[in-house]
C-alpha positions as CSV (number, residue, x, y, z in Angstrom):
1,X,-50.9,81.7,-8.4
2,X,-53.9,79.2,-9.2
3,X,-53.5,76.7,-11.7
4,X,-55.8,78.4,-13.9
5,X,-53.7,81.2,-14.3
6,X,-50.2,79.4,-14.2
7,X,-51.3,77.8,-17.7
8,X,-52.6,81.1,-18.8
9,X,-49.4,82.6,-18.3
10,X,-47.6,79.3,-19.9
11,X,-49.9,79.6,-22.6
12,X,-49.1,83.0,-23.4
13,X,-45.1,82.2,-23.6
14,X,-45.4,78.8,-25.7
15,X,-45.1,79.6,-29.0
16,X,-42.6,82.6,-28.3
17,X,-40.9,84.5,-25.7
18,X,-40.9,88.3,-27.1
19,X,-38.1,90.3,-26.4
20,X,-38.2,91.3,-22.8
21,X,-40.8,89.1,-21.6
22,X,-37.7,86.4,-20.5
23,X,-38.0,87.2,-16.6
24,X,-42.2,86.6,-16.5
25,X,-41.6,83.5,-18.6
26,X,-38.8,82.3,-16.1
27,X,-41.3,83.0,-13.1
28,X,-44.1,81.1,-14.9
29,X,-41.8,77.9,-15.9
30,X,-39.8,77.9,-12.7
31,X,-43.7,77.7,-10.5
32,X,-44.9,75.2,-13.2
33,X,-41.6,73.0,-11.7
34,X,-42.4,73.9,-8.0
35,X,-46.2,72.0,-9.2
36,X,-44.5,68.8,-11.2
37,X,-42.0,68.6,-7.9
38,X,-44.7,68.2,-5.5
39,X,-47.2,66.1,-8.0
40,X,-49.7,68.5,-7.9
41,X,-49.8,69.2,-11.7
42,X,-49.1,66.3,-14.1
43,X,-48.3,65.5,-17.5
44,X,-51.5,63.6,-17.8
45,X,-54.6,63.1,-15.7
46,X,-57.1,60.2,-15.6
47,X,-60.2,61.1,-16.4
48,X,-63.6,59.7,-14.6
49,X,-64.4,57.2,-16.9
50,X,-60.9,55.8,-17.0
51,X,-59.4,57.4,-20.1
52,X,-56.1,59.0,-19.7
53,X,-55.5,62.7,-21.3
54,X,-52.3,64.3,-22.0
55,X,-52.0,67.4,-20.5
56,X,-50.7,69.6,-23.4
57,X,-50.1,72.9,-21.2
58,X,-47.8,71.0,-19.0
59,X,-46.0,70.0,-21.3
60,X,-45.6,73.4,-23.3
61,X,-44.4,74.5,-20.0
62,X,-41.8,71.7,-20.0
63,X,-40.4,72.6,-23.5
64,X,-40.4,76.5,-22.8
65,X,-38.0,75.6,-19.5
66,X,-35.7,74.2,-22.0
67,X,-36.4,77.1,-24.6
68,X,-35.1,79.7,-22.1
69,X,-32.6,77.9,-20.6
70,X,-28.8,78.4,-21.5
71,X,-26.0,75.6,-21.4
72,X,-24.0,75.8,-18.2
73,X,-22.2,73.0,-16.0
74,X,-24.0,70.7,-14.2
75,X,-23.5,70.0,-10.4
76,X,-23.2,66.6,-9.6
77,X,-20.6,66.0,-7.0
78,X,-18.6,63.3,-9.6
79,X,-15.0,63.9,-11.1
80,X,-16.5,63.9,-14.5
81,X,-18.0,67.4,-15.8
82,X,-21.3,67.6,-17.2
83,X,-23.0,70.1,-18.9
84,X,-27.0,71.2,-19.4
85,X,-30.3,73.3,-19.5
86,X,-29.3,75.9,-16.5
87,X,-33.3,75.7,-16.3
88,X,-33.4,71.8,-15.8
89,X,-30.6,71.2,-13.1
90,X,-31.0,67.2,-10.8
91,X,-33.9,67.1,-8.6
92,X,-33.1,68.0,-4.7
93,X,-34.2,65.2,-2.5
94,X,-33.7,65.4,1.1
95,X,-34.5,62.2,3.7
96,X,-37.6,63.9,4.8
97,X,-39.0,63.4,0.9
98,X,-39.1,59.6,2.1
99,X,-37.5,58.4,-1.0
100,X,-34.8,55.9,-1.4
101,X,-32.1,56.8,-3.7
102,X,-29.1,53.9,-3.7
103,X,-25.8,54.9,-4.5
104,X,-24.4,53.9,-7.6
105,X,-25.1,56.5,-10.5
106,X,-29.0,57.4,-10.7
107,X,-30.3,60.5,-11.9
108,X,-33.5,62.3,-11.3
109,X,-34.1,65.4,-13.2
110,X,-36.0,68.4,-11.5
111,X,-39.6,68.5,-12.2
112,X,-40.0,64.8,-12.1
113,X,-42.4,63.9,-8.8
114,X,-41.0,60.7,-6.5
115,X,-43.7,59.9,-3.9
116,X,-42.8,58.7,-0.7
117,X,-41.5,54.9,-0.6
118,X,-40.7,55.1,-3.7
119,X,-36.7,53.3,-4.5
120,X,-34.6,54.0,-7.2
121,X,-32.0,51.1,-7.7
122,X,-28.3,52.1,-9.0
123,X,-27.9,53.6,-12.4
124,X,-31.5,54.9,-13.2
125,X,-32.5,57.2,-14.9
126,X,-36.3,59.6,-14.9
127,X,-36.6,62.2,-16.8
128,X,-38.6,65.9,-16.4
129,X,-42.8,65.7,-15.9
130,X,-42.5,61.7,-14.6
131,X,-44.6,61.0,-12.6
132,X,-43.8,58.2,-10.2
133,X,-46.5,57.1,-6.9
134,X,-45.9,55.5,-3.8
135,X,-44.0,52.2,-3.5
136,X,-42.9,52.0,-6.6
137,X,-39.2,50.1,-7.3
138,X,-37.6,51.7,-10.6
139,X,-34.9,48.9,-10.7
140,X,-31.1,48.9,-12.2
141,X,-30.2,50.4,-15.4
142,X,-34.1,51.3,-15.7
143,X,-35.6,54.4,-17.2
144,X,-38.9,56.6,-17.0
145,X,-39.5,58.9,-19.8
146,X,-40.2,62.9,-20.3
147,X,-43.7,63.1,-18.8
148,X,-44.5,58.8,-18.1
149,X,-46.7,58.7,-15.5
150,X,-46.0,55.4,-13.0
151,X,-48.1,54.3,-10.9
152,X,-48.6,53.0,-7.2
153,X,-46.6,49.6,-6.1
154,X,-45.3,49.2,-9.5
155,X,-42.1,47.4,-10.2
156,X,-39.7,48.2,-12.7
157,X,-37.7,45.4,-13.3
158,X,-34.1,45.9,-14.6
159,X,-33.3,47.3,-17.9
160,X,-36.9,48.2,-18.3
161,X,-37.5,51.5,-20.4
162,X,-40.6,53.5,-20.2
163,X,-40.8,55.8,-23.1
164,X,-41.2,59.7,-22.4
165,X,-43.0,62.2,-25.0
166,X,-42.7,66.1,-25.1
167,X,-44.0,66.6,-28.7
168,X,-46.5,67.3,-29.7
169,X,-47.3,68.6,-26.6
170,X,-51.2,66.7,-27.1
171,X,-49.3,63.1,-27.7
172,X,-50.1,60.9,-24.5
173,X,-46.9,59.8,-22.2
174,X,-46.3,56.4,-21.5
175,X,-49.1,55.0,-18.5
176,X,-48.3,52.6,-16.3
177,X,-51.1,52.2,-13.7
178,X,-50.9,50.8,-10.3
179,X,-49.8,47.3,-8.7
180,X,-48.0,46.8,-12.8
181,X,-45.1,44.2,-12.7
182,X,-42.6,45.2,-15.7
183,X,-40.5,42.6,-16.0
184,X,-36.6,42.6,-16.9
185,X,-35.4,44.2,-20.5
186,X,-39.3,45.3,-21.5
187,X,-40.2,48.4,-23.2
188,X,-43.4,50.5,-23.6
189,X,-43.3,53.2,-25.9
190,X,-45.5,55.5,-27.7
191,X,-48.1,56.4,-25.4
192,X,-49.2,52.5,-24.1
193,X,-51.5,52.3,-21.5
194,X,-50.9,49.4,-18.7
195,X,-54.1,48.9,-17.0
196,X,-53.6,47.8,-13.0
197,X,-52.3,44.6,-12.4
198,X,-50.9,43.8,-15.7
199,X,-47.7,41.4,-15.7
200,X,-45.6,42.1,-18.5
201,X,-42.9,38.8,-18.8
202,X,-39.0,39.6,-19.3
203,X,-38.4,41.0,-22.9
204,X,-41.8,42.1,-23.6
205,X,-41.8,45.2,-26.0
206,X,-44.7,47.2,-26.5
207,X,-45.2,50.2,-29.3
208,X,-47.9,52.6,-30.7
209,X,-47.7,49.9,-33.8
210,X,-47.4,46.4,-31.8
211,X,-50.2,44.0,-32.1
212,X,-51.3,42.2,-28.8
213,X,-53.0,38.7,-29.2
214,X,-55.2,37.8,-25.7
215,X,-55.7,34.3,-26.1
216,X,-58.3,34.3,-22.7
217,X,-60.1,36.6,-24.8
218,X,-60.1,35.5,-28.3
219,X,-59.2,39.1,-29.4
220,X,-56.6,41.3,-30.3
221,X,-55.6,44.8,-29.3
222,X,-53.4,47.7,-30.9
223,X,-54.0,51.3,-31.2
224,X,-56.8,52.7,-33.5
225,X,-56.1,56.6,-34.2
226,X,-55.8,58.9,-31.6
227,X,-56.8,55.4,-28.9
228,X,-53.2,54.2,-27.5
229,X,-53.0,50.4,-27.2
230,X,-53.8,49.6,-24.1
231,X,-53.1,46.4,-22.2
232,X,-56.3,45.3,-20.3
233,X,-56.1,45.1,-15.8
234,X,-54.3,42.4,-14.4
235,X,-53.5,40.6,-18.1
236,X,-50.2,38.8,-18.2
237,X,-48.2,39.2,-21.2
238,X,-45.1,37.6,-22.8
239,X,-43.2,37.8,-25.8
240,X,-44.5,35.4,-28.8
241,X,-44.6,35.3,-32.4
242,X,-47.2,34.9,-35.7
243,X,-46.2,33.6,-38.9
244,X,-46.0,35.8,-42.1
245,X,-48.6,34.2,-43.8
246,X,-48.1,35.6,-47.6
247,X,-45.1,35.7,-50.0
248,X,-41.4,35.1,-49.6
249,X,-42.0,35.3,-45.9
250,X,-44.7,32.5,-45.8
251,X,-42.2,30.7,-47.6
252,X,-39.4,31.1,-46.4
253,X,-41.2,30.3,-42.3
254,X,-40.6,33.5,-41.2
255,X,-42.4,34.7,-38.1
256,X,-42.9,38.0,-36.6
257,X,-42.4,39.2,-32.8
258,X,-46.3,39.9,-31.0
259,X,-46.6,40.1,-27.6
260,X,-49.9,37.4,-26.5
261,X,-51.6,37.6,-23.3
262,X,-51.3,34.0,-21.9
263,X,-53.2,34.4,-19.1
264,X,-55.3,36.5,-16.5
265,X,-53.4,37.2,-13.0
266,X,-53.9,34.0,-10.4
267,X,-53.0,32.9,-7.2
268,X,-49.6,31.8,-8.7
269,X,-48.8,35.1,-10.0
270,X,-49.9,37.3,-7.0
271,X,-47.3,35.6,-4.9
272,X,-44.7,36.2,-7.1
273,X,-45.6,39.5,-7.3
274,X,-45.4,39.6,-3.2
275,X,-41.7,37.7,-3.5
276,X,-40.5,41.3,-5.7
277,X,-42.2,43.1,-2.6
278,X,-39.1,42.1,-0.3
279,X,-36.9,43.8,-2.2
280,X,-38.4,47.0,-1.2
C-alpha cells in the first residue's frame, strides 16, 4: 500500500469506525505502525525552507489505534501486571535494530522509530509517533512525547521531558533538531522548535507561552499564532529572570522566570559537548 493511499484509508476511519468496518480500520492502523516503526512516515516533516509541519493524518492514525483498541494485559516480563491499548503493546527491538537499551526500567512504546546508535539510559520513557535519529542519548528518568520528533546526536540529559501532542491532530509535536544538548531537568513543551546546535543549560523550561530574551541579539522570541517559538541554531540558553515592572509586583521586587540566550556556541562549548560524546 502507498502512502497515498494508507492516509486515504486512515482518513476515511478518523472521525468514525462504522459498524463492521473494525477489521479494514485495524489493517490500516496496524500498516500505519509498520511505517512509524521503520521511520518512514512521521508525525511531522521539515519542509524545504526549514519550517516544520505537523502531519495531521499520522496522527489521526495514532488516535484511531487507540480508538479500536480494547484494554488487555500488558507483557512485560516484570512481576508487576500492567494493563493497556491491545493496539499499542512495547516496541520489539532486537540487537540487529542497533539500538542500546540498558537495563533498568525503560519503555518504548510501538510505533515510536529508534535509529541505529541511538541509547536509552535506565528508566526512560518514549511514547507512540517519536521520532528519535541516529546517535542520540535519551538519558535517565528522561522522556519523549506522543509524536516529538528528536533529532541526530542529540543528548537528552537526565530528567529532561520533551512534550508529546496527539490533539488536535494539526498542533506541531515538540522539535528537537540535530547535534541539540538538553541539559539536566529541562522541559520543552507545546510545540517548541530547537534549531541545531542549541544548548539548553540544566533547568531550562520552555512553553508555547515562555518569552526568550537573546542578549547577542538584542531581541526576543515567543510564539506568535499558529508560529511555535523557536530557539535559533546553535544559541545557548539558561534559566534567568525579569522584574515585574507594574503594581504590587514592582513593589513588592518580584521577578518572573525567562529563559535568556547568553551566548552563541564557542570553542568552549563544542568541547563540552564532545566530553557528553563518551558516554555514548
Amino acid at each position: 500500500m502507498s502512502h497515498a493511499d494508507l492516509r486515504a484509508a486512515i482518513e476515511r476511519f478518523a472521525e468514525s469506525v462504522p459498524a463492521g468496518d473494525e477489521p479494514a480500520a485495524r489493517d490500516a492502523f496496524a500498516r500505519l505502525k509498520v511505517e512509524l516503526n521503520a521511520g518512514r512516515i512521521r508525525a511531522a516533516v521539515r519542509q524545504p525552507d526549514g519550517t516544520w509541519q505537523a502531519q495531521g493524518w499520522v496522527k489521526a492514525g495514532i488516535l484511531l489505534g487507540f480508538r479500536l483498541g480494547a484494554i488487555a494485559p500488558a507483557a512485560t516480563g516484570g512481576p508487576f501486571p500492567f494493563y493497556d491499548k491491545d493496539t499499542w503493546p512495547l516496541k520489539t527491538i532486537g540487537p540487529s535494530d542497533g539500538v542500546r537499551i540498558v537495563p533498568g526500567g525503560s519503555a518504548i512504546r510501538d510505533g515510536a522509530y529508534m535509529a541505529p546508535g541511538t541509547v536509552v539510559m535506565p528508566p526512560a520513557y518514549i511514547n507512540a509517533g517519536a521520532y528519535v535519529d541516529e546517535g542520540t542519548m535519551v538519558d535517565s528518568h528522561a522522556l519523549v512525547g506522543s509524536c516529538a520528533q528528536i533529532g541526530k546526536r542529540v543528548h537528552l540529559s537526565a530528567a529532561a521531558q520533551i512534550g508529546g501532542v496527539l490533539e488536535p491532530v494539526g498542533a506541531l509535536p515538540v522539535i528537537i533538531e540535530d547535534d541539540v544538548l538538553v541539559g539536566g531537568n529541562c522541559g520543552v513543551y507545546e510545540g517548541t522548535v530547537v534549531r541545531e546546535r542549541a544548548i539548553l543549560a540544566p533547568g531550562t523550561i520552555l512553553t508555547g507561552g515562555t518569552v526568550v530574551f537573546d542578549l547577542v541579539r538584542n531581541t526576543r522570541y515567543r510564539r506568535d499564532g499558529t508560529q511555535p517559538l523557536e530557539i535559533p541554531a546553535g544559541a545557548v540558553v539558561v534559566p534567568g529572570t525579569r522584574p515585574v515592572t507594574s503594581g504590587p509586583g514592582k513593589a513588592a521586587g518580584v521577578s518572573l522566570y525567562a529563559p535568556i540566550i547568553v551566548k552563541y556556541r564557542d570553542e568552549k562549548s563544542e568541547t563540552a559537548v564532545r566530553l557528553e560524546e563518551l558516554l555514548r
